[in-house]
Structures are given as C-alpha cells and as structure tokens.
N, C-alpha and C positions, 0 to 999 in steps of 0.2 A: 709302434706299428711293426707287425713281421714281415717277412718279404713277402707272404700270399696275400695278406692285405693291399699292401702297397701296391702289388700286381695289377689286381682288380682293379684298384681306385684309378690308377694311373690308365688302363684300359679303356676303362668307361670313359673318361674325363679325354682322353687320345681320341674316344667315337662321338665323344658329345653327346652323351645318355647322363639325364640324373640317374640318382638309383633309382628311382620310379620306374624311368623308362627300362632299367637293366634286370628288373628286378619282375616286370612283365613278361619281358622277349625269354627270360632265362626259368618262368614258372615256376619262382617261388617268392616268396612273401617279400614283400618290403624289409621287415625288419630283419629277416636274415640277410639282405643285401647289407646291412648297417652293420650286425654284427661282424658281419664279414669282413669289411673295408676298417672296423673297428679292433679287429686283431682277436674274437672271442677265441680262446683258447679249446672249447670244446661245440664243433659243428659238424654236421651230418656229413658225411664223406661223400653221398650221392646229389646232395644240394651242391655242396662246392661242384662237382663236376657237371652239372647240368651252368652252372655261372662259367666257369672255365672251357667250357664246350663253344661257349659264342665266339670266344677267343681264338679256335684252336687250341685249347690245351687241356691236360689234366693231370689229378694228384698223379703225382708218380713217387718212389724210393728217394731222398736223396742224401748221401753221406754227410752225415755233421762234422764238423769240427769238433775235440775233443780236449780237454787240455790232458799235458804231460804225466802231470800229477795224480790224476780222477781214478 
C-alpha cells in the first residue's frame, strides 16, 4: 500500500464512510474508490483530487528520496 492509499483509507475509515459511501460524496465510481485505497499505480489525477477534495487535500509535487548510488 502507498502513502495515497493509505491516506484515503485511513480518511474514510476516521469519517465512517464505506467506500460506497466515499465513493458517492466524492462522484466517482466505486471501483476507483477500490483501486484507489488499493495502491493502483496508474489513476486519473482529477478522480484522485475530486476524493482528496472531501478531505481537504490534494495531489501536489513531493520530493522522493533517492538513493546514493541511482
């Protein structure tokens, strides 16, 4: 699980929304609620932010770690 995953999950489950319910309020599909909380690697960048919206939040830049070596 990534940390956007986790985010969400832990979000919902903090407001006591299944994904059903989160997945209504935030106007988009169930199953991208799923993917979502499931870590898919490749998802809409305007879905995530219309889910991250309920929250307060959204995608933004953030510096990776890198190793030494790379």
């Amino acid at each position: 699980m990534n940390k956007l995953s986790q985010f969400v999950k832990e979000k919902r489950k903090g407001l006591g929304l299944t994904q059903e319910d989160l997945s209504f309020k935030a106007g988009v599909g169930l199953r991208f609620v799923r993917d979502l909380e499931q870590g898919k690697q490749s998802l809409m960048m305007d879905k995530v932010n219309q889910v991250l919206s309920l929250f307060g939040h959204e995608l933004g830049p953030v510096k990776t770690e890198r190793d030494e070596e790379s």
